[in-house]
N, C-alpha and C positions, 0 to 999 in steps of 0.2 A: 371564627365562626361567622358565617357571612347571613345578614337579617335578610329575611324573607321579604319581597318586594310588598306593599301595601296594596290591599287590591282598592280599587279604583272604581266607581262606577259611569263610565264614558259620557251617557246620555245626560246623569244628573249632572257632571260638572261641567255640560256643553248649556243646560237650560240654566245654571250658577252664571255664567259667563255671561248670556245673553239676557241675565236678569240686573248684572253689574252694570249694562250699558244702556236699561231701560227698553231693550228689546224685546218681542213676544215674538215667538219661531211662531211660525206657520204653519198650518196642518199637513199641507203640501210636504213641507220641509219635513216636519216629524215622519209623517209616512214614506219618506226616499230614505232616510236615518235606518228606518224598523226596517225594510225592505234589504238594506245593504248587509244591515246581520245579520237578517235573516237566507243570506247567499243569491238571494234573488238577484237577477239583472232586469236593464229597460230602459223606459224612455223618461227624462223630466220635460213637461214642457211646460213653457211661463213665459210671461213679457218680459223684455228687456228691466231689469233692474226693479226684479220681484223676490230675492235672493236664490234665484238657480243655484250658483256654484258651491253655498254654503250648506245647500240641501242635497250635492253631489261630495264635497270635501270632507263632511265632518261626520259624514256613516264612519270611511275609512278612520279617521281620526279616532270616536268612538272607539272601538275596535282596538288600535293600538293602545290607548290610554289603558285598558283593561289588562292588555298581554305584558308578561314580563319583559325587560331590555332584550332588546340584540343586537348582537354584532354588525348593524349597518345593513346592507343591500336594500336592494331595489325594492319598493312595495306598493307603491301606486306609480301609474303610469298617465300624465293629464297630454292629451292630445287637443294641438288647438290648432285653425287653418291659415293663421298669421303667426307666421315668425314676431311680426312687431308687437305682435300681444304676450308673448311670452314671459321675457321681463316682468309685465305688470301685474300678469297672471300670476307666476311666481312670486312676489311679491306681494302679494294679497295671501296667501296661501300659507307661507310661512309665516307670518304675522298673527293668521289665527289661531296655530300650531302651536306658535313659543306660547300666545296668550294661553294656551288650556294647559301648558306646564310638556306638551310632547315634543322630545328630543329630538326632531327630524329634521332633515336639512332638505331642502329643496333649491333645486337648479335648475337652469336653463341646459335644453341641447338642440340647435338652430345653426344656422348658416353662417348667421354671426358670432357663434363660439368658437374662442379663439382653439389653434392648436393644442396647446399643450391642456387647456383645463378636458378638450375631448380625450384625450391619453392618457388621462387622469380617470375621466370615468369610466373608460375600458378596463382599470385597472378595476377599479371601486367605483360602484354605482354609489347616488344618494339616497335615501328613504323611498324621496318623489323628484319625476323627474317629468318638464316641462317639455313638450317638442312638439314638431311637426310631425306631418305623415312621412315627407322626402326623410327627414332625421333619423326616422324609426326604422324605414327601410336602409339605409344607411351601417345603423347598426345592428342590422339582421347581418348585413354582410361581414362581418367580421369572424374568426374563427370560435373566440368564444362568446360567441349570441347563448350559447345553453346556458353556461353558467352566468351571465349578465342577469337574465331575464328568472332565472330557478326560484327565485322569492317574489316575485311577482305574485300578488293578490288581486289586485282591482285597477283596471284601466277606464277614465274618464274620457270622454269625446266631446268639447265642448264646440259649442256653435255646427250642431251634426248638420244642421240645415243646410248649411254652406258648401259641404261636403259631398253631401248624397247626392248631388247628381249630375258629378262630375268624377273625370276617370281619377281624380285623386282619391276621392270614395273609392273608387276601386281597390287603389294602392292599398289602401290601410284596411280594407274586407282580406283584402289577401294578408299581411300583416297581422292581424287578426287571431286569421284560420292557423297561422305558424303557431302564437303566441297558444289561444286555446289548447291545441294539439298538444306542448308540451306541461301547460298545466290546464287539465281538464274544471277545474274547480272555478278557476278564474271568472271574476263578473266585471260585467261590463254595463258602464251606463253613459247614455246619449242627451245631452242638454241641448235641449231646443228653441226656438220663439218661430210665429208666425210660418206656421209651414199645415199647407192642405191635406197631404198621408200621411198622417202621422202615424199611424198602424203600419202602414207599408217602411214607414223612415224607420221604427224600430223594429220589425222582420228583420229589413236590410244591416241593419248594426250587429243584430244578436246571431244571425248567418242562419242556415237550412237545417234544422234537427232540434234545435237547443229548444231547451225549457221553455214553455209561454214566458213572456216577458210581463213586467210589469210598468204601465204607465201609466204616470204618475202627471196628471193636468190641473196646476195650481186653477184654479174656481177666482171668480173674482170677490165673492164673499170671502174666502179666506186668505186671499194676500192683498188686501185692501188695495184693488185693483185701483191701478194711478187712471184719474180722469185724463180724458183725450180731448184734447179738442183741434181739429184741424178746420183749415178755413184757406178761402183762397183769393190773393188781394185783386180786387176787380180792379183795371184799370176806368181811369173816368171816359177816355173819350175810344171805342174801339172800331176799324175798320171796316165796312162791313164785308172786305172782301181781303181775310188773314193771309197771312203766311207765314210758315214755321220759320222761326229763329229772330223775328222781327220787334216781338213785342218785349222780351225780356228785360234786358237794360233800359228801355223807355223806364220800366217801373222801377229803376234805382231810386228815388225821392220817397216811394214809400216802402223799402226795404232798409232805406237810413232813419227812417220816423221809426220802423221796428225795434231795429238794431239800439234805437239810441235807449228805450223805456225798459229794456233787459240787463240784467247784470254782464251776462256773457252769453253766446251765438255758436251754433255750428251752421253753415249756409252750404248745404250740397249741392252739385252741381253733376251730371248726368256723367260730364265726360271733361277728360283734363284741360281741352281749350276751353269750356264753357268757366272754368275753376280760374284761370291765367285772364281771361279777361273780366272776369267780375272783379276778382282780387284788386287788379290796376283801374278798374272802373271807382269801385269803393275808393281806392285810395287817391285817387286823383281829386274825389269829391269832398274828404275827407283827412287831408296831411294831417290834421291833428291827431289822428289815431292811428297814426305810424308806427307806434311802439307796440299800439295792442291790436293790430291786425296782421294776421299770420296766413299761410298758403299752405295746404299738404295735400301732395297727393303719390303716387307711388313713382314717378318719376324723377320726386326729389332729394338728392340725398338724405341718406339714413337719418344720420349727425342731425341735420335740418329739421326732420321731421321726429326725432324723437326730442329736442329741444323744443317745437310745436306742441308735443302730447307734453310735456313735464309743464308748461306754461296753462295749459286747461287746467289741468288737477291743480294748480293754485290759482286757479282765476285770476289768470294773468292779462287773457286776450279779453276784447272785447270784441272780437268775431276770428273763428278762423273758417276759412273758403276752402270746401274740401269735395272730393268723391268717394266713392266706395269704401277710401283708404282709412277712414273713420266708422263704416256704419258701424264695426263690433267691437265688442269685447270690452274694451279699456274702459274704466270710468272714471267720466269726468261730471265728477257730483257739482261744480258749480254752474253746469252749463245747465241755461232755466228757460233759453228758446233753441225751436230749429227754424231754417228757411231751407225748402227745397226749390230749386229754379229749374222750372222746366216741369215736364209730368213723370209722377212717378215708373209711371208704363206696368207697373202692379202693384196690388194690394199689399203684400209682403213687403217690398221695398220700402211702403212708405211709410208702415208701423214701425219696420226696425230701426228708419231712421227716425222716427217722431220719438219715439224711446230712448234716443240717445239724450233729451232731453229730460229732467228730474231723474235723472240715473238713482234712484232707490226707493226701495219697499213706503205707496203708498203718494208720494210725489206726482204732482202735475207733469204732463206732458203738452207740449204744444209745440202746430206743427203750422208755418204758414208758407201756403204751396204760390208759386211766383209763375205765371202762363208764358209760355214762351212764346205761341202764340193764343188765339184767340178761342178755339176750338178747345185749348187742354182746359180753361175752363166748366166743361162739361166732362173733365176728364177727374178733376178735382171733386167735383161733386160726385161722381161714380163710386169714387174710390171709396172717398165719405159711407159709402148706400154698401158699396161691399162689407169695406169691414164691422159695419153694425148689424150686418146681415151670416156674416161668420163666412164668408164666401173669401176662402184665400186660395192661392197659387199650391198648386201640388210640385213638389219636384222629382223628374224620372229617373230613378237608376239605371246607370248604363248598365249591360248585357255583354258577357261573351267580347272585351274588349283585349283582344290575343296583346297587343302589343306591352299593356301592361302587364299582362301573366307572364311571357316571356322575358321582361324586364325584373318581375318577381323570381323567376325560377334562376334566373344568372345568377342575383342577387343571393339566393338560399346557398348555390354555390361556392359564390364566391367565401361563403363564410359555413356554416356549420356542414353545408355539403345536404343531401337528397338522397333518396331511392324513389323509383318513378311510382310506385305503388301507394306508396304514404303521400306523395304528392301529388296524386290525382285525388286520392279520395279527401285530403286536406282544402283542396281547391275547393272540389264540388261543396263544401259547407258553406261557402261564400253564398249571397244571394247571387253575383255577379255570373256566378260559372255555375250556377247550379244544374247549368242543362246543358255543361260541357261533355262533348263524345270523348273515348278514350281514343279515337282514330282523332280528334283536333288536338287532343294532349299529347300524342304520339308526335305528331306534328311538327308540335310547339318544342319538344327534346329534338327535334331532329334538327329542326332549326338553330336550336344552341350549341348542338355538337356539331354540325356539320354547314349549315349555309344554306344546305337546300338543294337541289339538283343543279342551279344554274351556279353557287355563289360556292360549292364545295372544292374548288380548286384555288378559292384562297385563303390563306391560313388565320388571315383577323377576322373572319365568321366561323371560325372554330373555337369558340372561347369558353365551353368547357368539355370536360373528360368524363369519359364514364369508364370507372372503374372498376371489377367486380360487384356490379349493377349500383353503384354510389355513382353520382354526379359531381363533382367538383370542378374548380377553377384553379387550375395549377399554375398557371403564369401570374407572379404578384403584378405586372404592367397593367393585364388585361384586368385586373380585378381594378388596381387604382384608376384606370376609364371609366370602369362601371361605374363607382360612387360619384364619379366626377358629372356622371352621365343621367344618374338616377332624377337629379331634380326637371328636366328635362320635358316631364309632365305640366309644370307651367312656365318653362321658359319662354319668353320673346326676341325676335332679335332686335337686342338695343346695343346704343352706343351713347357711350358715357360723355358726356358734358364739364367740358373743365377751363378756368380761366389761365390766360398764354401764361401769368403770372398769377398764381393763388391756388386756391383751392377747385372743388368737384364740387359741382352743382348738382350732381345726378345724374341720370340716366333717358334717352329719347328715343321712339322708334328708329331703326335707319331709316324704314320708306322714307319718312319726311326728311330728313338731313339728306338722304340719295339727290333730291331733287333742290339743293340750296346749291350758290355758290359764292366763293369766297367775299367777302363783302354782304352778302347779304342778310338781314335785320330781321330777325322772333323772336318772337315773347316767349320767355322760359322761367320757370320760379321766381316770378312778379318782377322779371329784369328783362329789357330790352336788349338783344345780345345781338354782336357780329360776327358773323364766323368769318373767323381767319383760314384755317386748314383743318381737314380730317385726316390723321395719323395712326393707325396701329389701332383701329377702331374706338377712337378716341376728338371729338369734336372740341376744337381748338376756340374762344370766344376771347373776344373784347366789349366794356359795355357802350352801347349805340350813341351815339350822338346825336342820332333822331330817333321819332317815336313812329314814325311810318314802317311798319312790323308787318312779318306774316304770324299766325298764329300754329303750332302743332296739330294735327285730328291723329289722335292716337284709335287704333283699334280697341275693339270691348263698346262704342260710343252709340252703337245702332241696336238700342235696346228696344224687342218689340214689345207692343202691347199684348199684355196675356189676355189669355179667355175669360178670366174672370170680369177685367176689368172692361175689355169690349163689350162683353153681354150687359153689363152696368148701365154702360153706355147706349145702348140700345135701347135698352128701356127708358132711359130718358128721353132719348130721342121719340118714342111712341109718346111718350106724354106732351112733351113739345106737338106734336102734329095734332093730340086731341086738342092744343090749345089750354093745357096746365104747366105753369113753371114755377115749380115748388122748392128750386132752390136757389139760392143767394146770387150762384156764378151763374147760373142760367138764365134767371132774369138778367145778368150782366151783359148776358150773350144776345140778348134775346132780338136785337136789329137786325143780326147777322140769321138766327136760325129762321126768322120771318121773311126775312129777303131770299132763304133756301127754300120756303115751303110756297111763295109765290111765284121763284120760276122757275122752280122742279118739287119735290117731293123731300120727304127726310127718311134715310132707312130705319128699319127698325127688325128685330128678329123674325117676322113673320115676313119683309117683304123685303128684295133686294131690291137697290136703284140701280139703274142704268142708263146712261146719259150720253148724248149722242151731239155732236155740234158741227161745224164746218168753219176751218178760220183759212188763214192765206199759208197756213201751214199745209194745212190738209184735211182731214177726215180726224176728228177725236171722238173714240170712246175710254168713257168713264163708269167701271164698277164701283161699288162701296160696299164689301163683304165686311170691312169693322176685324179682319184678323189677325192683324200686324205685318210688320214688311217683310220678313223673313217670307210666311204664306204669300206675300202679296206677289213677291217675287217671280214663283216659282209659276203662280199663275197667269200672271200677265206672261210670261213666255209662252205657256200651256195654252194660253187662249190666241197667242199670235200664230203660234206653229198650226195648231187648227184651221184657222182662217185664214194661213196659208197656203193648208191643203183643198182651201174650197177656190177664193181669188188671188194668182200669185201677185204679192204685195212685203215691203221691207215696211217694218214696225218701229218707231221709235218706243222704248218703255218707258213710264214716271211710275214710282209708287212712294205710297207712307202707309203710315198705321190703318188709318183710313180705307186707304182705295188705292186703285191703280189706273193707270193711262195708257193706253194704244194709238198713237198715231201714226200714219202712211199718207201719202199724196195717190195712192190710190183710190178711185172711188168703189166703195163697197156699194155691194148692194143693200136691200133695206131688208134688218133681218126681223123675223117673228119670234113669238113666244116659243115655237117648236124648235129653231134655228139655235136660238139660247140656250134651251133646255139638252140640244148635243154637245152643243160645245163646253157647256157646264156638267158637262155627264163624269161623272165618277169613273164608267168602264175605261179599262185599258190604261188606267192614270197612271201606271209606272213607268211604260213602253212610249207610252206618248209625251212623259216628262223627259226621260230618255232622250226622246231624238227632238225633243225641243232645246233642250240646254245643252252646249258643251260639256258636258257628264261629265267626259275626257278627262280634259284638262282640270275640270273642280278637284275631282280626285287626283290628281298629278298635284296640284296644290295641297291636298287633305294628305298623303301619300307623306310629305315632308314629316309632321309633327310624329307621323307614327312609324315612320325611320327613326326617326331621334329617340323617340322612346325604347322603342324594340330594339335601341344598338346597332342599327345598322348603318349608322354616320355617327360619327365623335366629332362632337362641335368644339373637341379641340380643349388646352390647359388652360386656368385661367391667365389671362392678361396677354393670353396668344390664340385667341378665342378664333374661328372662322366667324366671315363675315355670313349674311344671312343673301347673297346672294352666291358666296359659294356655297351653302349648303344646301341653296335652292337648287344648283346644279348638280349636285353630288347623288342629291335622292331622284331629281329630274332622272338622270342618265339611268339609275338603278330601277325606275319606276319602267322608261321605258325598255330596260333589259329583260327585269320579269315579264312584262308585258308580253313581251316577245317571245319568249323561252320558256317561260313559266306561268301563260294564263291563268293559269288554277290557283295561282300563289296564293294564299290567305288574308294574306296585309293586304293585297289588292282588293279584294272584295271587300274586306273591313275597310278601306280607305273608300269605297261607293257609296257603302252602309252609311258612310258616317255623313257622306256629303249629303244625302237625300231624308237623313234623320233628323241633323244639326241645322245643317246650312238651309236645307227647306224648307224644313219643317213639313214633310209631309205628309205624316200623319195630319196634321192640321189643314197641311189640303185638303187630304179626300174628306175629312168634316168639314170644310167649307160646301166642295161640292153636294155632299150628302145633305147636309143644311139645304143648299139651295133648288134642292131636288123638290122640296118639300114647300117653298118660298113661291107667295104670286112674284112677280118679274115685273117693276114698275118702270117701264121703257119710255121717254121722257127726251122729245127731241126741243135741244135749246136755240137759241139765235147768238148766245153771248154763253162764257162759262159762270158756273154757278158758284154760290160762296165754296162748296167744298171742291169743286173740280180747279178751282183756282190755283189751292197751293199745289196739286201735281202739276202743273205750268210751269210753277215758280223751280220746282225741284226739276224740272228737266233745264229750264235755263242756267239753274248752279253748274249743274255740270257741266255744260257747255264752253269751249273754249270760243272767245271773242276779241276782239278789240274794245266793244263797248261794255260798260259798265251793265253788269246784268241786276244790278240792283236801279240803273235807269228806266231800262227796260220793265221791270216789275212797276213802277214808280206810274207809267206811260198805260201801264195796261190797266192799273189800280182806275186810275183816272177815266179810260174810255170805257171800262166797265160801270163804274158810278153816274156817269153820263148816260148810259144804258139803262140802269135799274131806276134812274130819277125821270127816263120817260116814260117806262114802262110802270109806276106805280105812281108817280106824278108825285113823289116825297122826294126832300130833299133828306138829307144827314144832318 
């Protein structure tokens, strides 16, 4: 006779647990618990290291503790947007499970799961299972997805922020709509930090129809919200005429007085060259901390940098120099400062990094922001004014992004199979597709069965069958491209990094390797390396013998200023003009904004500057709409094509976050407030952005990644991968076939879409110009450039190829400008 299981009471031996460890749950936490019983789905949102995931983990948990054994399967599903978080996630996760006495086993399923433990879990899932979004679509493709997934209860989405507004969000909306579909019961919940929609981010999670959700906003009274303090170190002696990327490393001496008073450090850094030279800057300053100063960023092998993450969790480093590749997830409870270098360029960015400091319930946070140049100082104190002002970054979900749907629907194929009927109205519960036609979904099948009117005469765009109105993927070849293909959503094209004798340092853009030759010396994972040869997409090194290096600029690195933080920004700058400087870095700054309000003006939301000069160049004008580069971009073309349809004249561009530049050696005439007010005119802003930019060719470039995604280039097996200039050619040639043959094609239009949405930002134009519709127009003719027209100078000379050193030149101009501003105010510096 077999005993009756003991019943169990979940909740009371979760508040036992956290009463053995001198814990008090959170109300937050209790209420995601009662919510998760209760079948409810939603949103958690909480700062970094307020216990989100135990307030998402231990509903499910609950719940089990109460139900009798069973025979294994699948029952929670944790979705997270790093593979390298996996591991530690899972690891966390089962630890709290065994501690409450539940038999679960949790696992990893990620990129780096070796073969055979995935053939394992086709066979036999675990309790809970650990993965990506590429992972999950993955094993949608296989034939038994029904039975895999049949005991599915509750899927977790952890760090949704990250996700939402990006087509990998997409992927796993769609993924989603599969999963609900076949169990309708199924709830879902989204853990968040620092995100501006947070009603829109959980619409977007829970899909078009479902239940109100429930969200759930830890309060800072009840999870003993960790004090913040961010601060930003003023330099003693500053410029008064900046330029970006100058001042950073000057302030190595008191980022080592930081480093030295804390237990242990994370120091981000914007972008992977900015990571590679501070790394070897600290270390040059500092050999003694050889042992405990570490490098991670995503270019550096795995091995590397998971040796990097297990050395935090035992407070091993005394700083490690990192990017992005750090802000989530993982916790490293000894880390008791951050250093950001550079500006954060948003609100959100630089909570999530200030949090990765005091990682738990209740613990200080601190954040000390490093100017890179002189200006992010007022960008420091912005940020400051936002976030105690609740003013954070919203992130937008993308829409109707066919190439991932298409990439979805292979995928259903290739594994449990479709009928088009179930799979359209399974779509449309997506936020993404909610306003997909059945004539675009029609489409989208035609395309997978056939190619399309131009591509149906070859048979690898025929990759699946419809069969007695079923969809499937009957070639096992074509199916093993797909999975191959699936991740493909955030691929780049890199090449691997390995010494002639030893091991793999990781991975590099090509661009940059394209352009080295043999003999030549970069800094790569805090080593000075020579390439010998590139092989089989494989860069060949020895280490240098001198330290005269080029550096890497990886892509991702031109992060613009958000709106939030510009408009911060703004209004500081109105205060500055009335003649108040109310914060720390401001008055830091304050020779340089005084040197800008005496020989020009400062903008501010009510009024634009506009700055006009004459040098041996030419003709410069200078805006300062404060919208980042991305907008800046789009407008400085927009305002040259203009004013080239009034005097014809060739433009040279400068922008930054700031402003932009227009110079020609043509003389313009002298324009008016009316003359401005057309050329900043909102009408006709698509047609006229149109035939200001190459559109073309953008989209011929945007055209690439959504071939890749949508299947229509296979970038090949691994370790026999195409290089990224053939596959530039492959979608080139494709791009201008449809073009030709198939104007109407869909992925062309979506590859427009995407240039004039992403790469523009243009929505954010037409709010610049609509803004400036509204704005007096402070038109301001100089004799010399002004503190903020200066660094557009600087950023057009970077680019510029020379003989002479264009940091001479900056050095030569610093100088006759200061000469200038000491006659014209009779002060010296």
């Amino acid at each position: 006779m077999v005993a009756e299981p003991q019943s169990v009471d979940g909740l009371a031996a979760i508040e036992q647990w956290f009463a053995a460890h001198n814990w008090q749950p959170a109300p937050f936490q209790r209420r995601a618990w009662q919510a998760f019983r209760a079948g409810r789905s939603g949103l958690i949102h909480a700062s970094t290291g307020s216990g989100k995931t135990l307030a998402a983990w231990l509903g499910p948990v609950s719940r089990a503790l109460e139900q009798p054994a069973r025979s294994g399967g699948l029952r929670v599903l944790w979705i997270t947007p790093l593979r390298a978080l996996a591991a530690d996630t899972a690891g966390h996760l089962q630890q709290s499970a065994s501690a409450l006495g539940l038999d679960w086993k949790v696992e990893t399923r990620t990129g780096d799961t070796s073969a055979s433990v995935r053939a394992r879990q086709r066979r036999k899932m675990p309790e809970t299972l650990v993965t990506t979004p590429e992972s999950l679509s993955v094993l949608l493709s296989y034939r038994n997805a029904e039975d895999s997934f049949r005991q599915l209860e509750a899927v977790i989405v952890d760090e949704w922020h990250e996700l939402l507004g990006s087509k990998r969000g997409v992927q796993l909306q769609l993924c989603l709509a599969w999963l609900r579909a076949c169990n309708p019961a199924l709830v879902v919940w989204g853990l968040s930090a620092t995100l501006g929609n947070l009603d829109e981010a959980m619409d977007v999670l829970l899909g078009e129809g479902a239940a109100p959700g429930e969200r759930i906003t830890a309060a800072a009274n009840e999870t003993d919200e960790k004090p913040l303090t961010i601060r930003g170190l003023c330099p003693q002696n500053i410029e008064r005429f900046p330029w970006a990327g100058h001042l950073g490393l000057s302030q190595l001496e008191g980022v080592l007085e930081y480093l030295q008073q804390g237990q242990s450090a994370l120091l981000f850094t914007n972008t992977r060259s900015q990571a590679e030279l501070w790394f070897e800057a600290i270390l040059k300053a500092r050999i003694d901390w050889l042992t405990e100063l570490g490098l991670h960023h995503g270019s550096i092998d795995r091995g590397v940098r998971k040796r990097i993450e297990e050395g935090l969790r035992q407070g091993d480093f005394r700083c490690v120099v990192c990017t992005s590749s750090l802000d989530l997830g993982v916790d490293f409870s000894p880390v008791d400062r951050v250093v950001q270098v550079g500006s954060p360029k948003g609100v959100a960015r630089l909570m999530q990094r200030a949090g990765r400091s005091g990682h738990q319930p209740g613990a200080a946070s601190e954040i000390l922001c490093v100017p890179s140049h002189a200006f992010e100082l007022v960008e420091i104190a912005a940020a400051r004014r936002a976030w105690a002002a609740g003013r954070v970054e919203a992130r937008r979900p993308p829409r109707l992004s066919l190439d991932v749907l298409v990439q979805h629907l292979v995928t259903l194929a290739a594994g449990p199979g479709f009928t088009a009927d179930r799979a359209f109205d399974e779509v449309r519960t997506t936020h993404a597709f909610a306003a997909l036609t059945r004539d675009q979904f029609d489409w989208c099948l035609t395309f997978i069965t056939q190619g399309g009117p131009v591509l149906e005469h070859y048979p690898q765009f025929q990759r699946v069958v419809a069969q007695a109105g079923r969809y499937s993927v009957e070639d096992t070849g074509i199916a093993r491209r797909h999975r191959l293909s699936i991740g493909t959503i955030t691929s780049d094209a890199q090449i691997h990094v390995r010494f002639m004798k030893g091991g793999s340092l990781g991975s590099i853009e090509e661009t940059f390797i394209a352009r080295l030759k043999p003999g030549d010396v970069f800094l790569f994972s805090g080593r000075a390396l020579e390439l010998v040869k590139v092989r089989d997409l494989v860069a060949y090194v020895r280490l240098a013998k001198t330290r005269r290096h080029r550096v890497p600029r990886w892509y991702g690195g031109r992060l613009p200023l958000s709106s939030e933080l510009a408009d911060s920004v703004l209004e500081i700058l109105e205060e500055v003009q009335a003649g108040e400087y109310a914060d720390a870095e401001v008055q830091a700054i304050a020779p340089v904004l005084e040197l800008q309000k005496q020989q020009s003006a400062l903008p501010g939301r009510t009024q634009l500057l506009i700055e006009r000069c004459r040098s041996r160049e030419g003709e410069h004008l200078f805006l300062f709409p404060f919208a980042g580069r991305l907008a800046h971009e789009g407008l400085a073309a927009l305002l040259a094509w203009r004013l080239g349809q009034w005097v014809p004249a060739t433009f040279s561009l400068s922008v930054n976050d700031y402003g932009l530049e227009l110079l020609t050696s043509t003389r313009l005439p002298e324009l008016n407030d009316a003359d401005w007010r057309t050329l900043l005119s909102p009408d006709n802003l698509l047609d006229d952005v149109l035939a200001a930019l190459n559109a073309g060719e953008l989209a011929r470039r945007q055209f690439r990644d959504i071939a890749r995604i949508s299947g229509l280039v296979f970038q090949g097996f691994p370790g026999r991968g195409k290089s990224d200039r053939q596959l530039q050619a492959s979608t080139g040639l494709l791009y201008d076939t449809l073009q030709r043959y198939d104007p109407e094609h869909r992925l062309l239009a979506q590859a427009s879409r995407e240039v004039l949405e992403d790469q523009l930002e243009l929505q954010r134009l037409q709010a610049v110009l609509q803004r400036a519709a509204g704005q007096t127009l402070l038109q301001m003719p100089l004799e010399r450039f002004s503190p903020l027209a200066f660094p557009l100078w600087v950023e057009r000379q970077r680019n510029r190829i020379t003989t002479e050193s264009w940091q001479d030149r900056v050095q030569r101009m610093i100088a006759s400008l200061e000469q200038h501003a000491q006659r014209k105010t009779g002060k010296r510096r």
